[in-house]
TIRODREN-268125 format. One record per residue (C-alpha): chain; y negated, x negated, z negated; residue number from 1. Coordinates in steps of 0.1 Angstrom, whole numbers, plus 5000, padded with zeros to 4 digits. Layout:
BEGIN
PT   mol     yy     xx     zz   seq
PT     A      Y      X      Z   NUM
...
//
This chain:
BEGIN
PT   mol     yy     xx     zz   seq
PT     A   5460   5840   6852     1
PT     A   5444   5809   6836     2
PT     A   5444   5779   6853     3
PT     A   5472   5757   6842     4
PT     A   5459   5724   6824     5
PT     A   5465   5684   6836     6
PT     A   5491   5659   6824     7
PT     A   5479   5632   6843     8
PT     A   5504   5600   6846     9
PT     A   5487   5564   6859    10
PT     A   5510   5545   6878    11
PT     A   5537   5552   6897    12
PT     A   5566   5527   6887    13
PT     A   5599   5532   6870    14
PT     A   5584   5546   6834    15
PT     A   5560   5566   6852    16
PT     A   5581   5586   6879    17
PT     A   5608   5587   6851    18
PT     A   5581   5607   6826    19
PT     A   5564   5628   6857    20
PT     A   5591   5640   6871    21
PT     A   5604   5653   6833    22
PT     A   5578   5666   6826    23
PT     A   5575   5689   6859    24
PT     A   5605   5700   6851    25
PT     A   5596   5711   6816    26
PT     A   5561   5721   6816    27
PT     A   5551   5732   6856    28
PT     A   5547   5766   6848    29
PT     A   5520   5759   6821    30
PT     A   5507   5723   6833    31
PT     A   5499   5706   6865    32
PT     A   5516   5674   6863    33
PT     A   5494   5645   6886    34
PT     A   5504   5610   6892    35
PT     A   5479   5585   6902    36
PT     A   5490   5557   6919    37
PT     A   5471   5537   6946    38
PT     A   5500   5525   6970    39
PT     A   5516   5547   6992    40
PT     A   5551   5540   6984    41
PT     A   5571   5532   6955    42
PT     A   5583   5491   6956    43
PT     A   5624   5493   6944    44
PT     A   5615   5456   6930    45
PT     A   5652   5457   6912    46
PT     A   5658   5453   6948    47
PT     A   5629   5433   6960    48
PT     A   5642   5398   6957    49
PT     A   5670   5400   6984    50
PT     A   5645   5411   7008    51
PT     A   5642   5373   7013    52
PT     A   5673   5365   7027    53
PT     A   5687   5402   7041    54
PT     A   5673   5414   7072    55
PT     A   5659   5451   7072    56
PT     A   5665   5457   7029    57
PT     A   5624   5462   7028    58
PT     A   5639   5493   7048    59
PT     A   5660   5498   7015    60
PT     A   5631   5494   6988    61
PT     A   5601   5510   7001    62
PT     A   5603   5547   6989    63
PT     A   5576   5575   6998    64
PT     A   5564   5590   6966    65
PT     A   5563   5622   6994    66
PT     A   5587   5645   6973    67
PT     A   5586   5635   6942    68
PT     A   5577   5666   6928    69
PT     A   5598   5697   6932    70
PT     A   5574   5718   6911    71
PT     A   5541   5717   6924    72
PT     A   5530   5682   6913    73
PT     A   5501   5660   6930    74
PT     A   5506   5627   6936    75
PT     A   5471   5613   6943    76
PT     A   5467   5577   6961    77
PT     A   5439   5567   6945    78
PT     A   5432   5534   6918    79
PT     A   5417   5547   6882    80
PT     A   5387   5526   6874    81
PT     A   5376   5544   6841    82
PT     A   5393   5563   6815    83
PT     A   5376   5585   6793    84
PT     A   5389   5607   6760    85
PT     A   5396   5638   6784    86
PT     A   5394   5629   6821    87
PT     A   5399   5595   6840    88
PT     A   5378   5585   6874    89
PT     A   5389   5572   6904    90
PT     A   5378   5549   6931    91
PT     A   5383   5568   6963    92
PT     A   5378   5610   6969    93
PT     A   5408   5631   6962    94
PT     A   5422   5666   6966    95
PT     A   5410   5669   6933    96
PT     A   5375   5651   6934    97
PT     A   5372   5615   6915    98
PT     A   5368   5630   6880    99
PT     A   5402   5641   6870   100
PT     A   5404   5660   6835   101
PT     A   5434   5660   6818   102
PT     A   5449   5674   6784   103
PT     A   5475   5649   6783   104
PT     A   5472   5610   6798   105
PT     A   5505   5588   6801   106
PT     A   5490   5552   6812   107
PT     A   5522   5532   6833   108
PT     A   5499   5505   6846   109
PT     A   5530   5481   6845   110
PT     A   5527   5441   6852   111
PT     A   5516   5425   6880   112
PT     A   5541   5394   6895   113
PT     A   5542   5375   6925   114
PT     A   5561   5388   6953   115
PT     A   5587   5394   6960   116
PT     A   5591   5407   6920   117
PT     A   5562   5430   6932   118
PT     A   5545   5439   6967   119
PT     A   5511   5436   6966   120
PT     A   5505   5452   6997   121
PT     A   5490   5488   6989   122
PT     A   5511   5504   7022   123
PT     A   5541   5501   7038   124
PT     A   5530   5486   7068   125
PT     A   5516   5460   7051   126
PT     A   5544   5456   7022   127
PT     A   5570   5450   7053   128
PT     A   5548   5419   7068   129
PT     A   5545   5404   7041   130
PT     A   5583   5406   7032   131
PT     A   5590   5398   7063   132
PT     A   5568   5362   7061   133
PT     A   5587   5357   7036   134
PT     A   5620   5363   7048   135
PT     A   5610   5339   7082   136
PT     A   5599   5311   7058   137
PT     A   5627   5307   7037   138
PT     A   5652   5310   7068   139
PT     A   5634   5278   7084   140
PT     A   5632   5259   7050   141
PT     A   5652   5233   7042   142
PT     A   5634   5230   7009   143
PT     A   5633   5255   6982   144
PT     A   5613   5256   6952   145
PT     A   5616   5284   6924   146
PT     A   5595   5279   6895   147
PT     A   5606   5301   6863   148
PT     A   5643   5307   6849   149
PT     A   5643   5340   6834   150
PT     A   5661   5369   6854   151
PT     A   5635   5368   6884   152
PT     A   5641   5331   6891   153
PT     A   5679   5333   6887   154
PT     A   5683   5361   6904   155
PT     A   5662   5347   6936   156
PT     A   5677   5315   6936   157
PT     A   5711   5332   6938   158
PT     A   5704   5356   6964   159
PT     A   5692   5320   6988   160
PT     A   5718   5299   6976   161
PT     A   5746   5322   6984   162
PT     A   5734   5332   7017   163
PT     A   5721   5294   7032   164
PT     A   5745   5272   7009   165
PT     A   5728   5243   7040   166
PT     A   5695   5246   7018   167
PT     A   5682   5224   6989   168
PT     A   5672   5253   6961   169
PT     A   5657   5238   6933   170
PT     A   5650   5256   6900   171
PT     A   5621   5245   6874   172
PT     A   5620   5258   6835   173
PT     A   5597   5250   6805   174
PT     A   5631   5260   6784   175
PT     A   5658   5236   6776   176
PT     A   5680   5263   6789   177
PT     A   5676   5296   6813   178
PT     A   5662   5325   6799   179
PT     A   5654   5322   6763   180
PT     A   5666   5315   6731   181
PT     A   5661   5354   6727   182
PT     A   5704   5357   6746   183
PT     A   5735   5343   6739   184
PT     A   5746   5308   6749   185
PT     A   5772   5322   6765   186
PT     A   5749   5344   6792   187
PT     A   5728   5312   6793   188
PT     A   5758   5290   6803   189
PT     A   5774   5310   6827   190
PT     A   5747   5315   6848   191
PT     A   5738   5278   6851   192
PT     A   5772   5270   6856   193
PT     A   5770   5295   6885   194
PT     A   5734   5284   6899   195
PT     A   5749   5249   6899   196
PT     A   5785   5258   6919   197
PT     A   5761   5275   6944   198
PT     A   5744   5237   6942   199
PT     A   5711   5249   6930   200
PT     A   5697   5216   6914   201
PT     A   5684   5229   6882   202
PT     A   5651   5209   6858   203
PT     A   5652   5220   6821   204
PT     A   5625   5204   6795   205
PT     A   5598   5208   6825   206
PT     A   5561   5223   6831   207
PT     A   5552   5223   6869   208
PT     A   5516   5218   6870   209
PT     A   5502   5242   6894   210
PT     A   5470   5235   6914   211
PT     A   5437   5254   6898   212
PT     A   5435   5272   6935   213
PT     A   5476   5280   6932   214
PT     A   5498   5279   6957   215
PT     A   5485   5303   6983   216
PT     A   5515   5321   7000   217
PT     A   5537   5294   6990   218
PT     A   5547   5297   7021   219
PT     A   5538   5260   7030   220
PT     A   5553   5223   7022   221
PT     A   5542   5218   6990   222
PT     A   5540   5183   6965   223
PT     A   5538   5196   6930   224
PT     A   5543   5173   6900   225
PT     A   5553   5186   6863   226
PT     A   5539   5176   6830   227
PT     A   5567   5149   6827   228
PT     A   5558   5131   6864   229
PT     A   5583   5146   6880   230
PT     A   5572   5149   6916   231
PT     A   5588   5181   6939   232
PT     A   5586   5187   6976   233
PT     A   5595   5214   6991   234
PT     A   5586   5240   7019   235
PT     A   5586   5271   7004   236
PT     A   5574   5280   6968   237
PT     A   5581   5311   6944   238
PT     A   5567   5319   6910   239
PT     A   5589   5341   6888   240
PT     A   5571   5339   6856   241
PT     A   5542   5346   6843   242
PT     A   5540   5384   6843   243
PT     A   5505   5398   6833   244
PT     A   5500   5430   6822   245
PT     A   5475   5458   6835   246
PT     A   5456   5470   6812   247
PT     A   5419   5463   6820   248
PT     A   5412   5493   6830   249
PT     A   5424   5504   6791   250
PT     A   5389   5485   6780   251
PT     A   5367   5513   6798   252
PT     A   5385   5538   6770   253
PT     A   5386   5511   6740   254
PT     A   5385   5476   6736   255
PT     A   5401   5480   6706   256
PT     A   5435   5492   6713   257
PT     A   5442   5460   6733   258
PT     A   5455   5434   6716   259
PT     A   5431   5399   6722   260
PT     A   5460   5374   6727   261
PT     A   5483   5393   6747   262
PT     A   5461   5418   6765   263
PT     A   5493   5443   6761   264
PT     A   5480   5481   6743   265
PT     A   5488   5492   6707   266
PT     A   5508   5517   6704   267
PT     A   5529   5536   6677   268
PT     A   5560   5537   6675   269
PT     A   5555   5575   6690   270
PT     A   5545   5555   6722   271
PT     A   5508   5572   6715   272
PT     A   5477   5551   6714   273
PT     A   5473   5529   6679   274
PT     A   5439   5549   6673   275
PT     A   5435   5587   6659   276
PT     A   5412   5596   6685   277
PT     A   5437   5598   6711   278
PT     A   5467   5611   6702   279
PT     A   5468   5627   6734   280
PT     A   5472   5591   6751   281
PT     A   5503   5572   6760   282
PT     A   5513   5543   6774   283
PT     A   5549   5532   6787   284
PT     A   5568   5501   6800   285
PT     A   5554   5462   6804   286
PT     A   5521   5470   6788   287
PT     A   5527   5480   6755   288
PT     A   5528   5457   6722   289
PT     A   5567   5465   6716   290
PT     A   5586   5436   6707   291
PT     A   5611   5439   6732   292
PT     A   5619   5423   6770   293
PT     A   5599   5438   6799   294
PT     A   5627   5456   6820   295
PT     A   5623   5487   6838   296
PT     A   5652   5504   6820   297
PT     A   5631   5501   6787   298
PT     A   5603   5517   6806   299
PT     A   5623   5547   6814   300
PT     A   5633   5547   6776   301
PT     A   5592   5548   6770   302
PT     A   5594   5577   6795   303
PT     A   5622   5601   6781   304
PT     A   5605   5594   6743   305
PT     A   5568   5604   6757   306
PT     A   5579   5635   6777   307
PT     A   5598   5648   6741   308
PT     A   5566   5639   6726   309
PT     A   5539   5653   6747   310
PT     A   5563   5687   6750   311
PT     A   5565   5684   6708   312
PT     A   5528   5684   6708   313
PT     A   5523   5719   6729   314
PT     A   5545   5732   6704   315
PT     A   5534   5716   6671   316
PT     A   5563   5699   6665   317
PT     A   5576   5669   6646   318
PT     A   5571   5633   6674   319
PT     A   5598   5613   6683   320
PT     A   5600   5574   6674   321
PT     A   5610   5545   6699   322
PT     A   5631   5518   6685   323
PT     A   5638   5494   6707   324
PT     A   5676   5489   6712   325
PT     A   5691   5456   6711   326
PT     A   5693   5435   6744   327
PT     A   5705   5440   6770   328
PT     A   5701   5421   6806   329
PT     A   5721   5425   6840   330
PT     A   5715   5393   6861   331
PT     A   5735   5391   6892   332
PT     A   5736   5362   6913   333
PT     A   5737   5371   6953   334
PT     A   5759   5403   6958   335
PT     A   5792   5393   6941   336
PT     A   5785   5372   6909   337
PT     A   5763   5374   6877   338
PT     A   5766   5373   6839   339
PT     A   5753   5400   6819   340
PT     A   5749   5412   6783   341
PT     A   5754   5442   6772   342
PT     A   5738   5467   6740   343
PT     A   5777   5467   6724   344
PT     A   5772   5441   6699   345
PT     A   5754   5414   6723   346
PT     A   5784   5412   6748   347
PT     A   5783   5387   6775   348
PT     A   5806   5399   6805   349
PT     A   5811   5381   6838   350
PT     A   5806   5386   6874   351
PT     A   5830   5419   6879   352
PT     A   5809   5441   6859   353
PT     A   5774   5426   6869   354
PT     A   5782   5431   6906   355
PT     A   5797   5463   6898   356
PT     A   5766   5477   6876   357
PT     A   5742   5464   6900   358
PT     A   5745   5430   6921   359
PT     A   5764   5453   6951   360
PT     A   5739   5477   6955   361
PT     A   5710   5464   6933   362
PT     A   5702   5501   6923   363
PT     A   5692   5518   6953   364
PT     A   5703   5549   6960   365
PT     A   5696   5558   6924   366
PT     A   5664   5548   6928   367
PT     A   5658   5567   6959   368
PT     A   5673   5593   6941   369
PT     A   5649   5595   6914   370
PT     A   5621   5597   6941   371
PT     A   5641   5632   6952   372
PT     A   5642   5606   6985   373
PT     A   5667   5606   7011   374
PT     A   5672   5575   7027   375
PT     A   5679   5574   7063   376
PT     A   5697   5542   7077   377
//
């Protein structure tokens, strides 16, 4: 019997599970399906922001990547520092040795944000201390400071201003509305008018200039001033914008296929590298060039498109093409209100649904699901 050949899959986030566990399913008897992902458990960050004010949710979005695979998969906890044309290398001594040849290559490096949007911790031990710091800090605050109004910002200043109503949560945006001018006034509207019946104070119109060091922890009483003099104390600091993408590690293949401004990959609209030597190279989610929000549904989209592809390729068929679908956004504010809008003809809907959809449960026995986890209480 011939030995099967690799699919290998970099990251292990919502686009790449989503497009390794699809293909095990479709290919394992022909292919040996390995996803390379240097922490050790799988951060639910749909879930991540009301770590901050519930005790014991880290409990809730920390997943082991332990049975992901059903099939025969590897997952290998290791960090890729080079990709070549057919193998990629990695920084620490696997089952598998540190060159890894593959046939196939999916790249799902995703984004890197502060916490709690994202642990940065590469463990679980570590990932619950520092959610846990967190937690501790905002509970003996008396003055919050979240800088950023798209969904990460609303979202976390609802979770803390529903549960500590006795705190002063205050809300900064370069906009002259939350979100952008990308969603309906309506959605827009609706959430401020929420944020501001939980007494969130929010600033519109306004930079915050941060200090070239940063902000550490932002964990710490803090006086920041914005580009209009506006000076803000507070105790406890969170950035929720600013997403950059990963994608260095892309330059070791081509510096080419990474676009100079952005730093997010080409690809086609078959989600395969923008370059005809590496039509066997994908790339999924937050760091591709589509024109579309960053949302981990749409990475899952990426997912279910490349494993159709890569499956068309074995059998010389015709690719599939992504289009990206028209907006859609599910912001929730603490566990029983929210605005959303939805792909039917840019519908904005109200707190029933979003708590419904996702604000109750924030996703997470799907997610655990998805792991093939089981989460014990």
């Amino acid at each position: 019997m011939s030995a099967k050949t690799n699919i290998v899959i970099v990251g292990g986030g919502y686009g790449g599970i989503a497009v390794a566990t699809k293909l095990e399913l479709a290919l394992h008897k022909t292919h040996q399906i390995i996803l390379i992902e240097r922490k050790t458990h799988f951060y639910h960050a749909i879930g991540g922001l009301r770590t901050v004010v519930e005790d014991g949710f880290e409990n809730k979005v920390i997943i082991p990547y332990d049975n992901l695979f059903k099939h025969g998969g590897k997952v290998l906890h290791a960090t890729v520092t080079t990709i070549h044309k057919n193998e990629v290398i990695v920084d620490t001594e696997t089952e598998l040795g540190t060159h890894i040849p593959f046939k196939y290559l999916i790249i799902a490096t995703g984004s890197n944000q502060s916490k709690p949007a994202k642990m940065t911790a590469d463990n679980k031990e570590e990932g619950i201390a520092e959610i846990i710091a967190q937690r501790e800090a905002v509970k003996n605050a008396n003055k919050i400071l979240i800088i950023g109004g798209g969904p990460v910002g609303i979202e976390l200043a609802g979770e803390i201003a529903s549960v500590y109503q006795d705190k002063e949560v205050t809300l900064i945006h370069s906009e002259n509305h939350l979100l952008t001018d990308k969603f309906p006034k309506k959605l827009t509207d609706s959430l401020a008018k929420q944020l501001k019946e939980l007494n969130v104070k929010l600033i519109f119109g306004e930079k915050v200039i941060l200090p070239s060091s940063g902000i550490g922890d932002g964990l710490s009483p803090l006086t920041l001033e914005t580009d209009k003099g506006t000076q803000i104390d507070s105790d406890v600091q969170f950035v929720a914008f600013g997403a950059k993408p990963n994608t260095e590690v892309i330059k070791t293949l081509d510096q080419s296929i990474i676009e100079q401004n952005t730093t997010l990959v080409k690809v086609k609209p078959t989600l395969q590298l923008e370059h005809d030597d590496y039509a066997h190279i994908f790339a999924l989610g937050d760091i591709t060039n589509i024109k579309e929000t960053k949302l981990a549904y749409r990475a899952i989209l990426h997912a279910d498109v490349i494993s159709k592809n890569i499956i068309a390729l074995i059998n010389n068929k015709k690719l599939a093409e992504y289009s990206p679908g028209p907006e859609a956004m599910l912001v929730p504010i603490g566990k029983d209100k929210g605005a959303a809008v939805l792909p039917i003809g840019n519908m904005v809907v109200g707190s029933f649904i979003t708590k419904n959809l996702k604000g109750k449960t924030l996703m997470v026995d799907k997610t655990w699901k998805s792991l093939n986890a089981t989460f014990v209480a």
